[in-house]
MIGU-407441 format. One record per residue (C-alpha): residue in one letter; x, y, z. Coordinates in pm, whole numbers, plus 50000, padded with zeros to 5 digits. Example, Ala and Ser with C-alpha at 12.3 -4.5 7.8 and 13.67 -1.06 7.14 Angstrom:
a512304955050780;s513674989450714;
//
This chain:
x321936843235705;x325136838035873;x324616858936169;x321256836836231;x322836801536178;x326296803336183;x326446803336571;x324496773136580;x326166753336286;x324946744935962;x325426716235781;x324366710835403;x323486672835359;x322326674834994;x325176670534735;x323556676634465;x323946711834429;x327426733934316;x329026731034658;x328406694534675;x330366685134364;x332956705434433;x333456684334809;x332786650734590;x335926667734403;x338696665734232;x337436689834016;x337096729334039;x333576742833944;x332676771633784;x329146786833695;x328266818433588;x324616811833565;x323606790333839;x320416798433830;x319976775833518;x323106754033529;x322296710633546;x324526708533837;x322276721934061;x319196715134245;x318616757534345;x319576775034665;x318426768734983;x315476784735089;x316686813535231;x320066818435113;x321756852234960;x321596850234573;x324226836434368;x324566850234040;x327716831533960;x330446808334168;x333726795134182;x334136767634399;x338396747234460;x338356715734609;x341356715234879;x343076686234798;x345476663935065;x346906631934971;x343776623934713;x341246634834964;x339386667734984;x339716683735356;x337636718435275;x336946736534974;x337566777834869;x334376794534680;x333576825334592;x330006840634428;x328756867234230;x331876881634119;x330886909133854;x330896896733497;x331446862033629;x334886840533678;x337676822633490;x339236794733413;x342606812833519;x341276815533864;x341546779733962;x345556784433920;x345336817034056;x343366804634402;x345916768434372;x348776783334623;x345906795134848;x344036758934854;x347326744334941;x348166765835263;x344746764035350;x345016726235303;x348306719435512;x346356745135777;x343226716835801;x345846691235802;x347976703636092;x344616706936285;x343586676836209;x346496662636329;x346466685036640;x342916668436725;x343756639736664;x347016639936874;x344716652137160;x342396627437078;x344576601637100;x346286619037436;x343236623837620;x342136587037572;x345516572637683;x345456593637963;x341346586338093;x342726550638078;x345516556138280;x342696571838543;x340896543838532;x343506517938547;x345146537638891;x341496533139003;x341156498838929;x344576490139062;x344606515539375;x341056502839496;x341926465139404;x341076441239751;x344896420139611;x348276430439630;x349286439939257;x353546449639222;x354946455438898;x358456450138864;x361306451438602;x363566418338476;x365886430838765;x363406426939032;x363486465939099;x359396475839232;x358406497838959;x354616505139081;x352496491839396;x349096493539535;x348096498739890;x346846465539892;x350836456239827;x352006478740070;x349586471340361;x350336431640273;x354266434440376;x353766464940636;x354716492640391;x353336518740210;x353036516439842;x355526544239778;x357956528439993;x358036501439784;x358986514439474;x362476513839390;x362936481439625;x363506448039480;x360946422039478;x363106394939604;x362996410539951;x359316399540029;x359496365339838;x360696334640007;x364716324639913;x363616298239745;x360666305839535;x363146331139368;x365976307539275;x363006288539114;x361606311538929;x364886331338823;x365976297938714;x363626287138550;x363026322238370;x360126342538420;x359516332338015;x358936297438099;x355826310038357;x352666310938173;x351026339538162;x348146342738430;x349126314138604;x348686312539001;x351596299439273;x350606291739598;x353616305839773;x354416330540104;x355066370240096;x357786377240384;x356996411040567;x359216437440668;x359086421141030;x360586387840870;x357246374340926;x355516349940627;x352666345740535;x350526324940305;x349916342239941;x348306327939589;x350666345739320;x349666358938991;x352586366038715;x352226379438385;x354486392838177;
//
């Protein structure tokens, strides 16, 4: 049965049955005669018999993550098999855990950096000049558009203060006034001086 499915997946949607209360957990479950035990609605059509089970819920933090069961053990199982099979369910269950939190990590990694991709897209393609810079002025990242604007190229910028393409006095405004006291999004119609000392007419975006 394995060897037909198992490559493609299986998944078991009715709970109803031995495995599905022991996933529903907390509980351990233990049948010798499933054939005739309330708790379940029969095997699948064409699955292996099962002349007796033991199914362990693994347990994490209240929550069941897997589950260990066994079948047709002769002469049937145990209530001192649940204790027995308890160190096993909880390596098993800080195993599921750790790759959960693997995936997750990745997950998590993958998606920060697709956005990054699409943000150096956004930014690298963008028509306007976009500079980010630290409270010291110091050019942390550039466009082309940036670059091309003051008649450098986008590397050379970085590392170079932004005071050296913004008019003298638009900086002693704005550092005295603190860049706090700009509102967010709001536009300046000011001048961006070139390398060649030459000025010329920009609207200004700042956010912070």
């Amino acid at each position: 049965m394995f060897a037909e499915h198992g490559p493609r997946g299986m998944e078991f949607h009715n709970l109803d049955t031995l495995f599905g209360r022991v996933v529903t957990g907390p509980e351990a479950i233990i049948s010798n005669d499933p054939k005739h035990d309330p708790r379940t609605a029969g095997r699948p059509e064409g699955h292996p018999p099962l002349d007796s089970f033991l199914g362990v819920p693994i347990m994490k933090g209240g929550e069941v993550l897997g589950m260990v069961a066994l079948a047709n053990r002769p002469g049937g199982f145990e209530e001192w098999m649940v204790s027995y099979l308890e160190p096993l369910a909880a390596t098993v269950g800080s195993l599921i855990e750790a790759v959960m939190a693997e995936r997750q990590r990745y997950a998590a990694q993958s998606r920060e950096e697709r956005t990054a991709a699409l943000y150096r897209v956004v930014v690298e393609q963008a028509a306007e000049g976009i500079v980010a810079f630290r409270d010291d002025g110091t050019i942390a990242a550039a466009n082309g558009a940036a670059g091309r604007l003051v008649g450098l190229s986008e590397d050379e910028l970085i590392g170079r203060s932004v005071t050296e393409f913004m008019p003298t006095g638009l900086v002693e405004d704005l550092w005295a006034a603190g860049v706090e006291a700009i509102a967010t999004g709001s536009t300046l119609q000011a001048s961006a001086r070139r390398l060649d000392g030459r000025e010329v007419p920009v609207e200004m975006s700042l956010i912070r």
